[in-house]
C-alpha positions, -999 to 999 in steps of 0.1 A, spaced: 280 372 -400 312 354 -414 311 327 -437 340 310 -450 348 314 -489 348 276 -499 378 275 -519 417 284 -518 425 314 -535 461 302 -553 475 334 -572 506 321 -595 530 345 -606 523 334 -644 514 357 -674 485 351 -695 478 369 -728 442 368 -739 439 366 -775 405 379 -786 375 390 -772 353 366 -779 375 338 -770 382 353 -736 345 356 -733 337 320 -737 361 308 -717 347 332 -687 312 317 -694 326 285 -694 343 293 -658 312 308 -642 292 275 -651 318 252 -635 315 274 -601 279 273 -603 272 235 -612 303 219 -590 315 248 -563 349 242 -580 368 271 -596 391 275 -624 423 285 -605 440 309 -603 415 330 -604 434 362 -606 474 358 -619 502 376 -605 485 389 -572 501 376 -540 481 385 -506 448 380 -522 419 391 -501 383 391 -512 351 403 -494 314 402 -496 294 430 -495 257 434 -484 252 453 -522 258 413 -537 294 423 -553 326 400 -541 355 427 -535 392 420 -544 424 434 -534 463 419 -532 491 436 -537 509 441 -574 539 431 -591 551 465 -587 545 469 -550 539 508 -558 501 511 -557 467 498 -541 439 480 -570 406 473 -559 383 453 -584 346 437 -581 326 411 -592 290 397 -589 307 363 -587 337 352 -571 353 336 -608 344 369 -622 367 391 -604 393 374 -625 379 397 -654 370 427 -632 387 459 -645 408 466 -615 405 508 -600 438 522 -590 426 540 -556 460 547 -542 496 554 -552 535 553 -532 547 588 -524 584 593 -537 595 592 -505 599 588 -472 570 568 -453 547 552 -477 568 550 -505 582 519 -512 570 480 -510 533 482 -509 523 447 -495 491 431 -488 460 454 -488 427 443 -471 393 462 -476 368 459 -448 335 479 -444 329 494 -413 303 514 -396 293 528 -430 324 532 -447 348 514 -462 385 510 -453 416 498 -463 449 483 -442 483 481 -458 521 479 -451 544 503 -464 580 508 -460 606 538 -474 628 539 -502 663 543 -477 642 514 -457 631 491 -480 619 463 -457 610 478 -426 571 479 -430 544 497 -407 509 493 -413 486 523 -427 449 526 -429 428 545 -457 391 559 -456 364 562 -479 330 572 -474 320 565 -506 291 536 -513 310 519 -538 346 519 -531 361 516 -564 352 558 -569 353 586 -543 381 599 -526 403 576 -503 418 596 -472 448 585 -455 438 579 -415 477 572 -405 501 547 -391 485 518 -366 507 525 -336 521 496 -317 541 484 -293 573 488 -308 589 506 -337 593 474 -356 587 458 -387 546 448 -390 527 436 -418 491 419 -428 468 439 -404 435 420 -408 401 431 -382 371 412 -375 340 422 -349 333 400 -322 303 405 -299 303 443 -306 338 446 -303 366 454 -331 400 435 -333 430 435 -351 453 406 -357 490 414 -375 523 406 -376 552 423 -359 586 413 -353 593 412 -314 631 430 -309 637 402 -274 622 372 -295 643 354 -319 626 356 -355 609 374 -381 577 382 -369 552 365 -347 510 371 -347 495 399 -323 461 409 -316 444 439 -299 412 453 -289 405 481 -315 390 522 -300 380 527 -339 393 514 -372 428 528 -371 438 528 -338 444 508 -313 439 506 -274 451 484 -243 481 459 -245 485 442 -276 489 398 -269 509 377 -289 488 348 -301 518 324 -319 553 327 -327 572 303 -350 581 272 -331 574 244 -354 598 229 -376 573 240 -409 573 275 -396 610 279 -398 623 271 -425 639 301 -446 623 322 -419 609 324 -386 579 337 -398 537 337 -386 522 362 -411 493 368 -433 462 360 -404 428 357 -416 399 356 -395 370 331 -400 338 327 -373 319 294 -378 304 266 -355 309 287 -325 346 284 -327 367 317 -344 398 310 -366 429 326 -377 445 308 -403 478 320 -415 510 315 -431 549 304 -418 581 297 -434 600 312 -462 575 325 -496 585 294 -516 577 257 -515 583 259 -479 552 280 -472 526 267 -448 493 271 -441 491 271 -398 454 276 -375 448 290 -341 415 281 -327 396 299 -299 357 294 -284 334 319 -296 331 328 -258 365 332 -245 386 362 -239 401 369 -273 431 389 -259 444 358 -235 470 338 -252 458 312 -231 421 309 -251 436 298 -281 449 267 -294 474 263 -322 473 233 -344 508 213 -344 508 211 -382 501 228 -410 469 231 -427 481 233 -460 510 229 -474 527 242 -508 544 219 -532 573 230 -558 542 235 -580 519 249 -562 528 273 -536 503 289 -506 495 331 -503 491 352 -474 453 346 -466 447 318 -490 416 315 -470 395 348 -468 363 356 -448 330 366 -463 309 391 -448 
């Protein structure tokens, strides 16, 4: 069952420096203590991460992954608590090839468990093709995912032989969806939100549905761009929250909203909020999947 993580995961490309460890170590005690006494955090909770994703297991450990400064690699970190995974020693479970597919602009991996083993979504583009992402899924088998051996399943295949990014999945009434974002070559735009019914965790099967396009004024500006979906199930109602506009101030937060007992692949059994949910100030600016779903 999903519950939603009760606060906004900001990741600010900043650099900290710790000084010692004892220092460090205080101030994580005195970070854990706020979350515990007020639910508040002490944001960001993990610096220079954009895409931030963070899942809870049935073994009691939160599970974090975003993608790097670097682009060239996947991290996976955990954490008892969810301000503790800004101190997690982060694994390096995957690396670019040199070249061709997979190797160049790692963006926004998502861990999921499913059906016993654990699995990871990503985009990836080439080095002559820097910015014309597919999506890619990886395997392990092992029970904790930060050690084992992480096998490459393939490419998603979709529609068309487009740009697509930030595959997310969520179960639904024992069946498996995926939600991403493609760009349409007959619609005007960046990339608009799609969602299909899933035959296992890397492919897909039947006609895929676009759910939202840009349309609004807040989800143009820069770019024509619906991206980053997250999937939340609560009060009989199931969520996708993501994000529109150009990655700077301009960034939005938008919500499609669907009953727990409508056909999830019609358009028509979701509704798409006029404005933005959140919205990111010169100061403060929104990430893909700000809001992420707990298992």
């Amino acid at each position: 069952m999903l519950m939603i993580l009760r606060t906004i995961l900001y990741v600010l490309l900043t650099v900290s420096v710790m000084t010692t460890y004892g220092v460090q170590d205080e101030k994580n005690s005195a970070r854990e203590t706020l979350a515990k006494t007020t639910g508040e955090y002490d944001n960001p909770i993990i610096k220079q991460r954009a895409d931030p994703w963070v899942y809870k297991h049935s073994d009691g450990y939160y599970y974090f992954s975003g993608s790097v400064p670097e682009y060239d690699r996947i991290e996976l970190r955990r954490a008892t608590t969810i301000q503790g995974l800004g101190e997690a020693q982060p694994a390096v479970v995957w690396t670019k090839r040199e070249s061709g597919p997979l190797s160049k602009n790692i963006w926004a991996p998502e861990i999921h468990f499913i059906d016993g083993k654990w699995y990871i979504y990503f985009a990836a583009a080439r080095t002559d093709a820097p910015f014309d992402h597919r999506i890619y899924v990886l395997e392990n088998a092992s029970a904790n995912p930060l050690e084992g051996t992480w096998a490459q399943k393939g490419r998603i295949q979709t529609k068309w032989e487009s740009f697509s990014i930030d595959a997310t999945t969520f179960e639904h009434r024992g069946k498996r969806y995926l939600v991403w974002a493609q760009k349409d070559p007959d619609i005007y735009g960046n990339s608009n939100l799609y969602i299909a019914e899933m035959e296992n965790p890397w492919t897909i099967r039947g006609p895929q549905a676009m759910l939202s396009k840009p349309e609004f004024p807040w989800e143009t500006i820069g770019f024509w761009v619906n991206e980053g979906p997250a999937a939340l199930k609560r009060h009989g109602k199931i969520f996708l929250t993501y994000s529109a506009s150009a990655t700077d101030e301009n960034y939005a937060m938008g919500m499609l909203t669907a009953d727990e007992s409508s056909h999830l692949l019609d358009p028509a059994s979701w509704s798409k909020s006029k404005k933005p949910s959140s919205e990111a100030t010169p100061k403060r600016v929104n990430t893909d999947r700000a809001i992420t779903a707990l298992r």
